[in-house]
N, C-alpha and C positions, 0 to 999 in steps of 0.2 A: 644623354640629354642633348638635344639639339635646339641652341640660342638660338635667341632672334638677331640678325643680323646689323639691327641698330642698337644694341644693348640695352632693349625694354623701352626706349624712349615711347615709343607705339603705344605699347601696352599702358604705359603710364597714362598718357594723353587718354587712352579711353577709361583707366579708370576714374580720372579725373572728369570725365565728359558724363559721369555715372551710366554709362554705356558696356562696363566691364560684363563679360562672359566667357566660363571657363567648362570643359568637361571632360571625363574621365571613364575609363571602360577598366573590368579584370579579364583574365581571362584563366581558366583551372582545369586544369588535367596530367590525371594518373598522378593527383595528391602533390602536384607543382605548379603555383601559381604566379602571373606575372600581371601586369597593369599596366595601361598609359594612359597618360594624360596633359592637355593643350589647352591653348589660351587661344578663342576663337578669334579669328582674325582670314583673312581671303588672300595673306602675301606672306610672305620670309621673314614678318616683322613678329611671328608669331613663335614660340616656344611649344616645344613637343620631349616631352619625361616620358622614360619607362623606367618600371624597377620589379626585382625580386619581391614573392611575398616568404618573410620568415617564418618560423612555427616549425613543429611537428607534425607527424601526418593527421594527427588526433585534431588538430587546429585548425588544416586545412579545408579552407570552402568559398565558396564563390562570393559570400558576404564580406568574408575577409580580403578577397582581392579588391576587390570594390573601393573598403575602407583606405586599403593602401593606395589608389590612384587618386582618391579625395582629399587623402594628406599631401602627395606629389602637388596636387595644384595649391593647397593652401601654403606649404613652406615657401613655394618659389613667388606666389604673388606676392608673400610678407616682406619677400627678399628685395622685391621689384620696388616694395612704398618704401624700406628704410633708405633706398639707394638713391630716392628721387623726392625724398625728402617728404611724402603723403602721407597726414597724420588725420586728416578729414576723415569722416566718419561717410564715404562713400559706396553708394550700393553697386554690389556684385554680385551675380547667379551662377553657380553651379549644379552641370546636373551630370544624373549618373542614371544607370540603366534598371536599380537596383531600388526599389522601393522600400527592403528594411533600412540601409543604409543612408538614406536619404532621411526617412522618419526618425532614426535614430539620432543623427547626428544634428537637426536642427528645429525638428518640432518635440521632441520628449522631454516632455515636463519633469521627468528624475534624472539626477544626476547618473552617472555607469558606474558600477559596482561591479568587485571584483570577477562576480561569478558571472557578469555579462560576458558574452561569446565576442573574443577578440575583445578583450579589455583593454589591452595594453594601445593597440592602434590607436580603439574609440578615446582612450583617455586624452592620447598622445595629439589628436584629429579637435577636440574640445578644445583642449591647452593653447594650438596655434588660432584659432576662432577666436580666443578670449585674447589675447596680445593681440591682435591683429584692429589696426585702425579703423576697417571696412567696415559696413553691414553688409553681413555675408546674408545672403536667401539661398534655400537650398528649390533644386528642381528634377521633377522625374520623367525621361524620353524615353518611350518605349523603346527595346531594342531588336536588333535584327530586322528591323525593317524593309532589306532587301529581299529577304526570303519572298516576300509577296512583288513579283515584278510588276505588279499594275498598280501597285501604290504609286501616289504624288508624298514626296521624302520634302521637310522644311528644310531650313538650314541646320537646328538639332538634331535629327535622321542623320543626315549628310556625316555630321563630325563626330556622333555618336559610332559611328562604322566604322570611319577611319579609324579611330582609338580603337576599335574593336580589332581590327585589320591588325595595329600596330603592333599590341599586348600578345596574341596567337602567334604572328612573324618572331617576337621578341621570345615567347617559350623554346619555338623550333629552333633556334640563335646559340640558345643557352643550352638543349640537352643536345645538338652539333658539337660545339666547342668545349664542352667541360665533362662527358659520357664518352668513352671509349665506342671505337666504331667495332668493336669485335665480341663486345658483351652482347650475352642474349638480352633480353629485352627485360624478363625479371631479375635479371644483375643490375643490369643500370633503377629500376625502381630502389635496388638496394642503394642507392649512389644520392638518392633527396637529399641527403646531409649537405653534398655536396651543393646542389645544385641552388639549397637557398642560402641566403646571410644568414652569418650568426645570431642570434636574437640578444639583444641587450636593453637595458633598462632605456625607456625613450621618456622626452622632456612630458610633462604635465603628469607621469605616472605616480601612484603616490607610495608604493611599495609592491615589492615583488616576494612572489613565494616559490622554490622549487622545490620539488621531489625528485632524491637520487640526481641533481643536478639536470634535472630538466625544468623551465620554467611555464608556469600555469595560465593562461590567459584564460579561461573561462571554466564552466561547471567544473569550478571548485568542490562542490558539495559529492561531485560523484567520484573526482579521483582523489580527494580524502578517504571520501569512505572506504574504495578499494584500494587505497596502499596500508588503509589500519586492520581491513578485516579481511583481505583476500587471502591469504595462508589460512587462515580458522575457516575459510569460507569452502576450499579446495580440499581442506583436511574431512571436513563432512560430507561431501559429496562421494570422496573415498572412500568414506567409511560405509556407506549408504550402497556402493558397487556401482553406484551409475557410470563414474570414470575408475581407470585404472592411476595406483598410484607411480607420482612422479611425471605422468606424463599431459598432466593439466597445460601446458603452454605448448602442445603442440596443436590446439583447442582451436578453431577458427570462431574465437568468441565475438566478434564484431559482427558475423554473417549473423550467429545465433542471435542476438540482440536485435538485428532488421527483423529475423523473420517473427522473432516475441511480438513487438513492437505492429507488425503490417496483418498478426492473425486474426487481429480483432479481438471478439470476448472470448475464444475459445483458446487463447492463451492460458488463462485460469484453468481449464480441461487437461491443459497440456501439463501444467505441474503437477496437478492432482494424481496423474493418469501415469507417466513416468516415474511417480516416486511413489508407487502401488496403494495412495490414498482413495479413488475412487468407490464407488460404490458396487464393487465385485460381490462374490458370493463368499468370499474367506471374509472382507471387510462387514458384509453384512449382519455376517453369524455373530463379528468378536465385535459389533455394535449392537447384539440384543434385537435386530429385525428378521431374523431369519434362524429357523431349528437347525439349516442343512446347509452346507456351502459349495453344493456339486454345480455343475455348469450345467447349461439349459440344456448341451450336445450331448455332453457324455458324463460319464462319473466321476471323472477328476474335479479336485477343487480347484474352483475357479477366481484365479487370480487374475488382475491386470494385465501381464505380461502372458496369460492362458489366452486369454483371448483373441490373440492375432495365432499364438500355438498351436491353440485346439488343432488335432488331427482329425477332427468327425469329418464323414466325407461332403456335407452341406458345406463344413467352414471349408474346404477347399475352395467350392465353385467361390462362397463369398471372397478371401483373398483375393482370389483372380481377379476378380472385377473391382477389389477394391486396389490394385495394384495396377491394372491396365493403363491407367491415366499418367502416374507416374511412368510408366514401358514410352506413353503418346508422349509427352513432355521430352523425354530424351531421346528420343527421335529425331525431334526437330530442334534439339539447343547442344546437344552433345554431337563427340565424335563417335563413333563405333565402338572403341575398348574403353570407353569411359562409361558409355551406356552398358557394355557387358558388366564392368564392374560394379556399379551402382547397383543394379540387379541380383547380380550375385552376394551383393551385402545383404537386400532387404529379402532372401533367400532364406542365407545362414543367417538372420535375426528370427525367423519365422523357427526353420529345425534346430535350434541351439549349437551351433558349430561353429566354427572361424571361418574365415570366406576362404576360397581357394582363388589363388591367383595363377592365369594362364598363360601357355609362353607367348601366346603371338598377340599379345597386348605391349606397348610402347613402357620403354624403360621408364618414365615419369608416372605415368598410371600403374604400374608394379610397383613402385616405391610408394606413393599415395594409398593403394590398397595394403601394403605390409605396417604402415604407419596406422592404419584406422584400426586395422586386427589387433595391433598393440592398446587400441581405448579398452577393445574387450568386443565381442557379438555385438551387443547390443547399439553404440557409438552412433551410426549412420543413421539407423532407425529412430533415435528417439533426440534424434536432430542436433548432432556434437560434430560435425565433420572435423577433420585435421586439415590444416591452414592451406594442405599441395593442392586440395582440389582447386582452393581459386586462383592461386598459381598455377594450373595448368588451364584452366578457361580465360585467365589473362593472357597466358603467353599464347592462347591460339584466337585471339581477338586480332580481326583484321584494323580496324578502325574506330576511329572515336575515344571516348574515356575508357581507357580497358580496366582500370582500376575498378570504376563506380561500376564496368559492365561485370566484371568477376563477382563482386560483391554481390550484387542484384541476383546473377546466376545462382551463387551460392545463398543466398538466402530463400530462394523460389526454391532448391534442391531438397531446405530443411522444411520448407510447407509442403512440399508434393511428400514428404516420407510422412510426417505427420498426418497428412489425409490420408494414409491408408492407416493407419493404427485409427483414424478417425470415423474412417464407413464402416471397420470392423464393429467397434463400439455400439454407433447407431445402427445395426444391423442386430448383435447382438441386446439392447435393448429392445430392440419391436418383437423379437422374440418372447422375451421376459415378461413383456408387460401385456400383449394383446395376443398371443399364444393362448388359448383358454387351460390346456391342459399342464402347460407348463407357468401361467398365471396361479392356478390352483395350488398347485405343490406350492410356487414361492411366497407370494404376495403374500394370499390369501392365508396361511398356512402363517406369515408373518406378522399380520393385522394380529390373528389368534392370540400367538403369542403375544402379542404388545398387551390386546385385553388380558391376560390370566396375570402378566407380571401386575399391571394398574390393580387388578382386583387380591391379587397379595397383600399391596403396600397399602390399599384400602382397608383392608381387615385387622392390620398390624397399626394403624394410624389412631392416634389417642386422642387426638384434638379434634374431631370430627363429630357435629353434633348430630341428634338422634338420626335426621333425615336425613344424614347423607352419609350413613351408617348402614341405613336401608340401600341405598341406591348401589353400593358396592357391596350385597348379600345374593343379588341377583344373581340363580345361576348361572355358570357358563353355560351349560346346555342351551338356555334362552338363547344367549345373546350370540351363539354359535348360529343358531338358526339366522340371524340377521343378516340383514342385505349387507353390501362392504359399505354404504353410503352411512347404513346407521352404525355399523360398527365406528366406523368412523369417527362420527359424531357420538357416538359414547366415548368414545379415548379421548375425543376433546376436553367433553364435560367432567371425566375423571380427573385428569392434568389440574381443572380451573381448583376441583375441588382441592386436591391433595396440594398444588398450591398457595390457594387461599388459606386454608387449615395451618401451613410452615408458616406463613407470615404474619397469621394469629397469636401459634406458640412462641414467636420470637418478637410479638410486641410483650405480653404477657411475661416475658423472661427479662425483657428490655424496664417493666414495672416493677418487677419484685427486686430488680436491682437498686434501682431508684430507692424503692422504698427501702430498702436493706441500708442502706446509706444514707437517708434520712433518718431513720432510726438510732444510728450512729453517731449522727450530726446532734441530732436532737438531747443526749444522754447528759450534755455537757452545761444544758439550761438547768433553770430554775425550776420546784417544784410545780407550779403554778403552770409554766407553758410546757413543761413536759404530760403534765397530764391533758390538757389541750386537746394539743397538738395530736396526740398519741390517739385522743378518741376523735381528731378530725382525718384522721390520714389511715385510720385503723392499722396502727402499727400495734401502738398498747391494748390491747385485744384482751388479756386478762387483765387488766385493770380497768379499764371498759366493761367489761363482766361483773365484777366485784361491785364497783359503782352502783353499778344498775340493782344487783340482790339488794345492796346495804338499801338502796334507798325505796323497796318493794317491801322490804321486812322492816323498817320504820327505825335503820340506824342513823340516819344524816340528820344533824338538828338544824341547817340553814334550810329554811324554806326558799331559798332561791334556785330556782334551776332553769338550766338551758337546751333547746329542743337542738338536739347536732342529729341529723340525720334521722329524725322521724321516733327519736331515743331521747331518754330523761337522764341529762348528764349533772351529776351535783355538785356544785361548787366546788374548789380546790381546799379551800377552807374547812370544810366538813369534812372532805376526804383525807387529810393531813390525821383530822383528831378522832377519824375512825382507825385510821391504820393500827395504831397499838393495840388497842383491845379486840378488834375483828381480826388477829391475825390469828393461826393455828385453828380458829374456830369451822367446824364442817356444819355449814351453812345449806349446805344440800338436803340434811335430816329436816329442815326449821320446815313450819307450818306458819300461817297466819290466818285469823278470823277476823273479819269484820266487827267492828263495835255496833251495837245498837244506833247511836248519831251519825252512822256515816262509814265509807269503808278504809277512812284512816285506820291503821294500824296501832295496837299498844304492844307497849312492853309485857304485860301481863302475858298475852296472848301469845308471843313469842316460847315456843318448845322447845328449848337446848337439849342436844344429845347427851350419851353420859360424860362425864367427867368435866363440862364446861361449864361456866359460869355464865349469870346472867346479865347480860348488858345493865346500866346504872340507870335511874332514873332520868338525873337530868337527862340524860341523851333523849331515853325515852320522850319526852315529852315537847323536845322541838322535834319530833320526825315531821318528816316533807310525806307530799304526794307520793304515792307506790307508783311505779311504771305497771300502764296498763298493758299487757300481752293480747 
């Protein structure tokens, strides 16, 4: 930290003059960050901060140095108004080069939350803003401005540089004097610990969380997840053969996560495809589309992992060509035994072998290939590198961020192996599908069967009324003759059918339940709304029955009756003082004749079977109207 030579008295006067301006630069490389930041001013009366950025390498990024140079200038301005006694509520502007940082910290309408990125700063950056006398305005200068020589630079250009200038000299500073001069260069990246402060709880924070004592400043959400489910998560993937066990952490999961992340939509392909769900000729068969599961080349069944294998001699030239690009790429990014070895991985991925490692390849590219042979074959190919390969394109980076460039490297490594398992794929689809004679054998030959299974479960379907009882009777032989557009469209209209039909029998199931339980409910009423009820909901079905005879054969003496559903239902009343005498009586032998007056019913005229007796008068003579049929 470099005072001002009058002890802020400067600085003061201009914040009181509301003339204050302050600004800040990071600077970040090889996962070690540093920042400065000044109080604009044109003489010695001005203050110039640098400081380390804390965190882990997981934490580390240009956003976060940022934040740290913005809290440099806000603690020391705070320090400036208590010392000089400025409690006024005077304007200040800060700028930084960094437009989240700047958005973040003075125009976002929500408060920072834990899983924000560099929580801990932003909390810590909030906290001194909110104590702080001032109205702070935040501001954004483009940076690097001298890249362009023919630019006119303001006085923001100007001081934005210099901080820029400061923070860069101040990293060189610190890996000089705290890095041994005799480590190679991927020892000293081992040495970060070193090289930042230890991170500790900062003022406005409002709790902290660690895992395994390391502390969390941001996506919370994602390194919970993997410290609860990564063991079960490693444990499957072993079990599956994709990795070999035990040696999951020698994994360069961070490159694999760029290249997920930068494939676009064919990442989705890529799970599918490496964990043998795709749509192969083994998967098609044990999916019910296909009678056969031989490859389009040759007679082997054709699985995911056959497809880059196939030996036919077509799939050779395809390989080649789908391989060349990757050969063009490490040409021009690799050294010589890094590009033999790479090749000779996505070799032995092809003929199922271990890669052979050569003598006149450099001792670190022998270790890196003896360490990939231990994932298993397959490892390089289907985009799992071990972590030496980017340690060794770091350690042979001449310049710049070699970290971010290793990364980048190793992530382009696992797209270029992907895109050959990916022209394989697309190559062997245009085969499949626009081959006419190898269309025949599969599609078409799969369409068939889709139709015969639907016209099975059509003949076997009970719910299915007359007409579409018909429509699944239609020979196959017809519909064999069919173009594939109508076949097609008949496997549609099957589907709707045998659908529609399930969701008939499961409302219908979903009623008789109903009713079943109404019927139950119902048991516990009165004589009077059980019979009701029972002929309104057609639960009581035989006593609905009964009703209706007694009162056709001239048993009911209330002439009162009610029309329930287009039916002659007789009072509760009548039917209480039929039930004794009409019971055991087979009423099925009984006739009735019309009287002379009319076609009311008598008791005369009533035929009892043998051994029964004949209904009483009184009843006889209040009978009601017969139900007409």
């Amino acid at each position: 930290m470099e005072l001002p030579s009058d002890d802020g008295r400067r600085i003061a006067e201009e914040i009181r003059a509301g003339n204050a301006r302050c600004i800040s630069d990071g600077s970040l490389k090889n996962l070690f960050g540093t920042s400065a930041f000044k109080f604009m001013l044109n003489n010695d009366s001005a203050y110039l901060g640098r400081n380390r950025v804390p965190g882990m390498d997981r934490d580390q990024n240009s956003y976060r140095s940022e934040l740290c140079g913005m809290l440099g200038n806000v603690i020391v301005i705070n320090a400036i108004c208590r010392a000089f006694c400025i409690t006024e509520p005077f304007d200040i502007t800060m700028a930084c080069d960094n437009e989240s940082a700047i958005w973040k910290t003075f125009f976002a309408e929500d408060e920072p939350i834990q899983s924000d990125c560099s929580c801990d700063i932003l909390f810590a950056l909030r906290r001194q803003l909110q104590i702080s006398p001032l109205t702070w305005k935040g501001k954004w200068v483009k940076g690097h401005q001298d890249d362009d020589t023919e630019a006119t630079l303001d006085e923001w250009a100007i001081d934005n540089i210099e901080v820029d200038r400061a923070a860069g000299a101040y990293w060189t500073q610190m890996v000089q004097d705290m890095v041994p001069v005799d480590q190679g260069y991927w020892d000293k990246m081992g040495n970060r610990s070193i090289l930042r402060p230890a991170i500790q709880k900062m003022p406005g924070e409002n709790w902290q969380m660690r895992i395994n004592g390391h502390k969390i400043v941001g996506a919370i959400d994602d390194l919970l997840y993997d410290h609860c489910h990564r063991v079960e998560t490693v444990h499957y993937w072993e079990s599956k053969g994709r990795i070999m066990e035990q040696h999951a952490d020698d994994i360069d999961w961070e490159s694999h996560k760029k290249a997920m992340t930068t494939f676009g939509a064919r990442k989705h392909w890529v799970t599918k495809h490496f964990l043998g769900w795709a749509g192969s000729g083994v998967n098609m068969q044990k999916w019910g589309y296909r009678t056969i599961n031989k490859c389009p080349r040759c007679d082997e069944p054709e699985s995911t992992l056959h497809v880059i294998q196939c030996r036919a001699a077509d799939n050779d030239q395809v390989y080649w060509g789908a391989v060349a690009p990757l050969g063009d790429w490490l040409v021009k990014k690799a050294h010589p035994d890094v590009q033999q070895a790479i090749m000779e991985h996505m070799n032995a991925y092809r003929e199922r072998r271990t890669a052979v490692v050569k003598e006149d390849w450099s001792e670190e590219v022998k270790e890196a290939s003896r360490e990939q042979s231990r994932l298993g074959y397959r490892s390089l190919a289907e985009g799992l590198p071990v972590t030496r390969w980017r340690c060794i394109a770091q350690t042979r980076a001449t310049k710049g961020d070699v970290v971010e460039k290793g990364l980048r490297w190793t992530s382009a490594l696992i797209r270029k192996c992907w895109e050959v398992s990916w022209d394989m794929w697309v190559e062997r689809n245009d085969i499949v599908h626009n081959d006419g004679e190898v269309r025949d054998v599969l599609v078409i030959q799969a369409i068939n069967a889709q139709v015969r299974t639907l016209q099975h479960d059509g003949s076997r379907c009970r719910d299915l009324c007359t007409d579409d009882r018909r429509f699944f009777k239609t020979p196959f032989w017809k519909i064999k003759k069919k173009t594939e557009q109508q076949k097609i469209r008949y496997i549609e209209t099957a589907k709707r059918l045998l659908d529609d039909s399930r969701k008939s029998g499961q409302q219908t199931l979903r009623q008789w339940r109903l009713g079943t339980v109404e019927e139950e409910s119902s048991a516990d009423e009165s004589d009077e709304t059980d019979q009701r009820t029972g002929v309104q909901r057609g639960v009581g079905r035989r006593l609905y029955r009964q009703t209706s005879l007694r009162a056709h054969f001239g048993g009911v003496q209330n002439n009162s009756t009610e029309s329930i559903d287009g039916a002659s239902a007789t009072s509760s009343t009548s039917i209480a003082e039929q039930e004794g005498p009409m019971r055991g009586r087979d009423i099925s032998h009984t006739t009735t004749q019309p009287s002379a007056g009319g076609d009311r019913p008598s008791a005369d005229r009533v035929q009892p079977s043998a051994g029964q007796g004949r209904p009483s008068a009184d009843r006889d003579a209040g009978a009601s109207q017969p139900h007409q049929y």
